[in-house]
C-alpha positions as CSV (number, residue, x, y, z in Angstrom):
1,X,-97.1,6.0,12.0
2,X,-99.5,2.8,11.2
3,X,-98.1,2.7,7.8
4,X,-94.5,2.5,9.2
5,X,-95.5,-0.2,12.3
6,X,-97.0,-2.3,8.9
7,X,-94.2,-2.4,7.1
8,X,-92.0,-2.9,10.7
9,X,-93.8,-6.2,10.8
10,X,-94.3,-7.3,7.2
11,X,-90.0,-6.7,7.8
12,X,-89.7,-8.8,10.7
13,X,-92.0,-11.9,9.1
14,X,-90.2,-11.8,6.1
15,X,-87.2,-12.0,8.5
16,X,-88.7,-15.0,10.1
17,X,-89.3,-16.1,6.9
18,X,-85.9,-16.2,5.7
19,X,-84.5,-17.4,8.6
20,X,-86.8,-20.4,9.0
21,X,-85.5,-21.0,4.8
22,X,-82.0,-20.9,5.9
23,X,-82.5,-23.2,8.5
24,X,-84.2,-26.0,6.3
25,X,-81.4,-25.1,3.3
26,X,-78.4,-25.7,5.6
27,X,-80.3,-29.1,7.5
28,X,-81.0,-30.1,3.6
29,X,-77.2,-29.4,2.3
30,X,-75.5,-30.8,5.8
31,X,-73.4,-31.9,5.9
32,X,-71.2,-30.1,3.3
33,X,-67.5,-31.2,4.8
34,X,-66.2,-33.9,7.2
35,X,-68.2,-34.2,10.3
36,X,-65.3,-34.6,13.6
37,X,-67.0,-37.1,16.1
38,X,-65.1,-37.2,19.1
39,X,-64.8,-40.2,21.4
40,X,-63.4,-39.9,25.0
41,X,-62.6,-43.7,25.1
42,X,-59.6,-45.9,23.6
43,X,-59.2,-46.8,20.1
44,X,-60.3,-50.6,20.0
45,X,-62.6,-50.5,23.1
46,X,-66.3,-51.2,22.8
47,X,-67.5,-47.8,22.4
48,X,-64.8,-47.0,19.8
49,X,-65.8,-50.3,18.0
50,X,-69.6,-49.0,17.9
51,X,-68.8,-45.2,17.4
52,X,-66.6,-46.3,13.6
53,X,-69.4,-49.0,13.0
54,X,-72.1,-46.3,12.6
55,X,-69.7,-43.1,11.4
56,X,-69.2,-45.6,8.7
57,X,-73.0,-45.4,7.7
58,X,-73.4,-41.9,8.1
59,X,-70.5,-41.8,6.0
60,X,-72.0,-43.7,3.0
61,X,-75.9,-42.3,3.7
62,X,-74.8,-38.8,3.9
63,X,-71.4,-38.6,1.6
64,X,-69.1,-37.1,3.9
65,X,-66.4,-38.4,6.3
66,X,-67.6,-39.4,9.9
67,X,-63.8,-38.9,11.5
68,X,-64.0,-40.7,14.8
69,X,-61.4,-38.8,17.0
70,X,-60.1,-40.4,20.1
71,X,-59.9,-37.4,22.9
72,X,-58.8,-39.5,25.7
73,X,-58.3,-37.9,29.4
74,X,-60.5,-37.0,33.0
75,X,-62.4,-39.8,32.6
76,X,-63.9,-38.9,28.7
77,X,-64.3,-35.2,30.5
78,X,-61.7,-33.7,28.1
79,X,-63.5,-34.9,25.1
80,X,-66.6,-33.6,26.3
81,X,-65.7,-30.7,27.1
82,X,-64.3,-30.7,24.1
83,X,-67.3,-30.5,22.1
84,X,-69.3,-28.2,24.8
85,X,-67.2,-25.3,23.5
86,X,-67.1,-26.2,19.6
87,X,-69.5,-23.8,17.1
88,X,-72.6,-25.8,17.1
89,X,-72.9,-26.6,13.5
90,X,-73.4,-30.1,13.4
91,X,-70.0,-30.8,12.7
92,X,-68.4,-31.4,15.8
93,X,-70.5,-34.8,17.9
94,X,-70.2,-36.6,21.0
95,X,-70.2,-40.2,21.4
96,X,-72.0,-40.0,24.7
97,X,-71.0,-43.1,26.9
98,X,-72.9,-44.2,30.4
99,X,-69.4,-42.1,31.3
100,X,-71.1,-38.8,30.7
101,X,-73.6,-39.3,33.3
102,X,-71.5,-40.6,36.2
103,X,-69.3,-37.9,35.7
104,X,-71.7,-35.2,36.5
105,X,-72.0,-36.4,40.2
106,X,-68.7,-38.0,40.1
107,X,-66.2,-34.8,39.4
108,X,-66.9,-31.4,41.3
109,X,-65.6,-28.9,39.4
110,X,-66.0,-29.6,35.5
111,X,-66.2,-26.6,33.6
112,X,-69.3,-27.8,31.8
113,X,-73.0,-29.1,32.8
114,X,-73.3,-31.9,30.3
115,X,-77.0,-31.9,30.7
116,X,-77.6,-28.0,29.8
117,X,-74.6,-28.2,26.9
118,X,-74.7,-31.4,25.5
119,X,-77.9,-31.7,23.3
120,X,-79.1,-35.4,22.9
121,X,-79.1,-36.0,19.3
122,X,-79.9,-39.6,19.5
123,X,-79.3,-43.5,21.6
124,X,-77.0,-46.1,19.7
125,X,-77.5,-49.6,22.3
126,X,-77.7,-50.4,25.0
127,X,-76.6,-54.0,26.7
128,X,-75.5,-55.6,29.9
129,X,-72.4,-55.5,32.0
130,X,-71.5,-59.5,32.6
131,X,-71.2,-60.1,36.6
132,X,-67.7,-62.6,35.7
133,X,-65.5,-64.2,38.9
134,X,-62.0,-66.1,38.3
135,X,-63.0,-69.9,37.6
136,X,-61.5,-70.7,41.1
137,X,-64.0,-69.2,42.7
138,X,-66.1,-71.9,44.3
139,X,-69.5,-70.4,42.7
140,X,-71.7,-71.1,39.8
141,X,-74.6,-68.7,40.8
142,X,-75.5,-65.3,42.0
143,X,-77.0,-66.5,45.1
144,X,-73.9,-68.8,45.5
145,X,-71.6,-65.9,45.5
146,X,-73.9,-63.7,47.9
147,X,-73.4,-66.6,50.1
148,X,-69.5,-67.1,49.8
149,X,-69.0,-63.4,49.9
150,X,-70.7,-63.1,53.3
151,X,-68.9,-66.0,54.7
152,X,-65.5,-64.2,53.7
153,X,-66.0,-60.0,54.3
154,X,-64.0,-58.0,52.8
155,X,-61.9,-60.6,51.6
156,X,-63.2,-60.8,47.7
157,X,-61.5,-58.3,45.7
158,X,-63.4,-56.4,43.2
159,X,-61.8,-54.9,40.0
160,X,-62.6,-52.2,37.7
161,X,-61.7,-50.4,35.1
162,X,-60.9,-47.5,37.1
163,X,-62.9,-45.5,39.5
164,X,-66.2,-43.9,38.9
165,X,-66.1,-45.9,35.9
166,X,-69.6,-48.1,34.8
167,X,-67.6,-51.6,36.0
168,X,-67.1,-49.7,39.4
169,X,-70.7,-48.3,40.0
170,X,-72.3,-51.0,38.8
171,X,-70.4,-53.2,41.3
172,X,-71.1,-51.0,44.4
173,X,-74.8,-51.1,43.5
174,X,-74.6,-54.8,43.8
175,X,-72.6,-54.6,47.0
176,X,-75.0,-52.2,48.2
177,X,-78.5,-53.9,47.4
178,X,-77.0,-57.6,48.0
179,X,-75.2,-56.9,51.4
180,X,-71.8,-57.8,51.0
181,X,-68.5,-56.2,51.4
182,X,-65.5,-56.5,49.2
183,X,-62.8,-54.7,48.3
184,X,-62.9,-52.3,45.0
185,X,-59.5,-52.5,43.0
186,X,-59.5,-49.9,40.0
187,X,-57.2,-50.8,37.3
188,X,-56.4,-48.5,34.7
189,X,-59.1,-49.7,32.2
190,X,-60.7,-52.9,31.3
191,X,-58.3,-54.5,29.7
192,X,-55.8,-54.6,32.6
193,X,-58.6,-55.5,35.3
194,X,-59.9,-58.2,32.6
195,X,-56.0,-59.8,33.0
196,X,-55.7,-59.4,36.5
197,X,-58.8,-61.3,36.6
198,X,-58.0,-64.0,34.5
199,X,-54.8,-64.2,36.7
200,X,-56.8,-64.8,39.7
201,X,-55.6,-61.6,40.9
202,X,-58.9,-60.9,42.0
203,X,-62.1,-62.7,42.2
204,X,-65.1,-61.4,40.4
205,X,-65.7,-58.0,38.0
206,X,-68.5,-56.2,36.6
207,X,-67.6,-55.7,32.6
208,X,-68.6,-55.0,29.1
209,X,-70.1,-58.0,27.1
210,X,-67.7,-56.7,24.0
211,X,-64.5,-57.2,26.3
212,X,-65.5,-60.3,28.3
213,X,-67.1,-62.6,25.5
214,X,-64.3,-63.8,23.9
215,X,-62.7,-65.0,27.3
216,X,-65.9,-66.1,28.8
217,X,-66.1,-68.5,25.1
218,X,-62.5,-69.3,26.1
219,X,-63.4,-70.5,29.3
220,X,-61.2,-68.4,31.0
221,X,-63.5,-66.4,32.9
222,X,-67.2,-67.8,34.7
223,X,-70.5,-65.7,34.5
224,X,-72.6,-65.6,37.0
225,X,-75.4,-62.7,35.3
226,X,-75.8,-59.9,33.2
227,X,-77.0,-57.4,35.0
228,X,-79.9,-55.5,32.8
229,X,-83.6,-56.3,33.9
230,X,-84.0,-58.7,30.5
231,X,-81.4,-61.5,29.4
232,X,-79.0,-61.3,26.9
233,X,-79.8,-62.9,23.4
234,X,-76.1,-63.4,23.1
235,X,-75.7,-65.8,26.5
236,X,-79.4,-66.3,26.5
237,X,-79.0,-68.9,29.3
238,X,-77.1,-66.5,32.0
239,X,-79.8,-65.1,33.9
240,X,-80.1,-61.3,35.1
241,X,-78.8,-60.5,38.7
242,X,-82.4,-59.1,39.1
243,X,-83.6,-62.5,39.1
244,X,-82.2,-63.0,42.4
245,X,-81.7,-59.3,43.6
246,X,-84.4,-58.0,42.8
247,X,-84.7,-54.5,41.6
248,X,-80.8,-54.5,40.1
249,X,-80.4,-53.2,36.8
250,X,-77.6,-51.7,35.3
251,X,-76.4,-51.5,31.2
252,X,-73.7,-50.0,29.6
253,X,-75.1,-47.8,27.0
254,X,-74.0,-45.2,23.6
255,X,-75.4,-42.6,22.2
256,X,-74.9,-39.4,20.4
257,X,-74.6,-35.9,21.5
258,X,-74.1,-32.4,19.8
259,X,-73.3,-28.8,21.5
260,X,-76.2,-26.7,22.3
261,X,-77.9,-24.4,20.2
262,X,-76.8,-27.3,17.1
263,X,-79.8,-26.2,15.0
264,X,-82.5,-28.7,15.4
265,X,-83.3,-29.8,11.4
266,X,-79.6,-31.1,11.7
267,X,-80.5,-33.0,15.2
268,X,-83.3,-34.3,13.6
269,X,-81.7,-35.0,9.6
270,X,-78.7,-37.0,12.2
271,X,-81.5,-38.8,14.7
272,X,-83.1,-40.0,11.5
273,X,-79.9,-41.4,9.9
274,X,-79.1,-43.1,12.9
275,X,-82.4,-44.8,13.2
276,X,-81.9,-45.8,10.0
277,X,-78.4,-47.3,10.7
278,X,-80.1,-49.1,13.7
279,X,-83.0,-50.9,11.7
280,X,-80.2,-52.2,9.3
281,X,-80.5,-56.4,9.6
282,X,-76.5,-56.5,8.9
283,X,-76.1,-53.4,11.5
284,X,-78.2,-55.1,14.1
285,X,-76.3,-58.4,13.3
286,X,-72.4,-57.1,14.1
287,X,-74.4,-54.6,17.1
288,X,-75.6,-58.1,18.5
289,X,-72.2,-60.1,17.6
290,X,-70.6,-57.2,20.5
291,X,-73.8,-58.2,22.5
292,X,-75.7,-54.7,22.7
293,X,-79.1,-54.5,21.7
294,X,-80.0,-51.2,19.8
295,X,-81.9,-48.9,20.8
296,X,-83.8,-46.3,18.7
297,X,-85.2,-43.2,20.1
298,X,-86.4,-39.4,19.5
299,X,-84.1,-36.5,20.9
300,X,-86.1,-36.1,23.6
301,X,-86.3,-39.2,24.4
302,X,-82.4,-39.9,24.6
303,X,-82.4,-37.0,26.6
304,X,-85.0,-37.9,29.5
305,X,-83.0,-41.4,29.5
306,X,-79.8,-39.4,29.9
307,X,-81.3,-37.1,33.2
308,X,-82.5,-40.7,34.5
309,X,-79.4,-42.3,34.2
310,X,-77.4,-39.2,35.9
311,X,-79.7,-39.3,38.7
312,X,-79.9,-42.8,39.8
313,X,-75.9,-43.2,39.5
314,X,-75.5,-39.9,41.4
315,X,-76.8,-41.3,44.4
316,X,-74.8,-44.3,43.7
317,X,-71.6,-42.3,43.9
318,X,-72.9,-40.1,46.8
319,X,-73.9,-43.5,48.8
320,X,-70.4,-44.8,48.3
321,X,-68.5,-41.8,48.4
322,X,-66.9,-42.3,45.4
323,X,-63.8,-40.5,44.6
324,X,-62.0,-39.9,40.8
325,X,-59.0,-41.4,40.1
């Protein structure tokens, strides 16, 4: 009986053995085909800009095709989801926008919990929304506008790029902590809101530094702030609506996700690529020319960010009783 519980175990080591080999073979030979990285955003937006920039380098650092697929739909749900229930091999990702973690308080009934079935695999950037109002808006500064909105409730029409989106929480935290009342219009994304806004359709927006640069450059739009807790090295002048509301951050950030159970040598072989990408000069330079700042970080690290971001939002959208589209 002894002899046969011995050789039970020397089995079962060798079994752990082998499988620990496999593991570090399949991490060392990944990937081996095209890799399908699926974005739940429009082909030319910001995070579709940022999402080809870097396949690109995995492309050339790890000789296989980075296909960016654009699974639009629910809000970048669909495209989650998506990946949720592909085999997790490593070759099926998630470009994981500030989206993912509204969307967990924002919709009630996903089929998915992205926290428990995305796994983090690693953060891209992260950079400010611009706080931008119509150039016939009588106001130069943040505490300017606080003032004028006040003196005109509900009369300063807000747009977004839909609801639940980044532009739209980011603006009801401002209404929220700065005390003023004005009226949300969604639009059906940033580009349409951007128009409306530059039509004087509306007064002021919350949006991307990618989308708004150009026309804030044109003159064509005013900003007032950006609205992380640092100032932007690309408008290094605007100051942070922080500075005069204090306690307000909010960013628009990227990252990348993979289904769970992805094996973690290929998290980590992917993680370090990325890093690697993001400590580029020339890849920091075109990063910073769309006005994000990269951000390099373990797994876990991206993770805990990710549960941070899904809790402060969710009592954002619960506080404003925010509704999808």
């Amino acid at each position: 009986m002894k002899l046969l519980r011995r050789r039970f175990l020397q089995l079962a080591a060798g079994a752990g053995a082998l499988s620990a080999v496999s593991r570090i073979a399949t991490a060392q030979t990944y990937p081996s085909r095209p890799v399908r990285w699926i974005n739940g955003t429009a082909a030319g937006s910001a995070p579709d800009i940022v999402a080809r920039l870097i396949g690109q380098w995995l492309s050339e650092r790890l000789g296989q095709p980075f296909v960016i697929e654009n699974r639009l739909g629910a809000g970048t749900n669909i495209g989650t989801e998506a990946v949720v229930r592909a085999p997790p091999d490593g070759y099926s990702l998630l470009f994981i926008t500030q989206s993912n973690a509204i969307n967990a308080t924002l919709y009630n009934n996903l089929n998915f919990n992205f926290i428990h079935d995305i796994a983090p695999v690693a953060s891209i950037s992260r950079g400010p929304l611009i706080m931008e109002v119509n150039p016939s808006v009588p106001v130069k500064t943040v505490p300017e506008f606080i003032d004028y909105a006040k003196a005109n409730p509900g009369k300063l029409n807000m747009a977004s790029a839909g609801n639940g989106t980044p532009q739209h929480v980011a603006g009801e935290l401002f209404k929220m902590m700065a005390g003023v009342n004005m009226l949300h219009v969604p639009y059906r994304g940033s580009p349409f809101a951007l128009t409306a806004l530059i039509a004087g359709e509306v007064q002021v927006m919350f949006d991307t530094m990618p989308a708004s640069i150009e026309h804030i450059r044109a003159g064509q739009i005013r900003p007032l702030a950006v609205t992380t807790t640092s100032r932007s090295e690309t408008l290094p002048d605007l100051p942070t609506v922080g500075e005069f509301v204090p306690g307000y951050e909010a960013s628009s950030w990227y990252g990348v996700g993979a289904p769970k159970n992805t094996p973690a040598e290929i998290i980590d072989k992917l993680n370090k690529e990325i890093n690697a990408g993001l400590a580029d000069s020339k890849m920091k330079a075109r990063l910073a020319d769309l006005g994000v700042a990269v951000v390099q970080t373990s797994p876990a690290e991206f993770g805990k960010f990710i549960a941070d971001e899904t809790e402060k939002w969710g009592k954002v959208i619960r506080a404003a009783n925010i509704k999808p589209d």
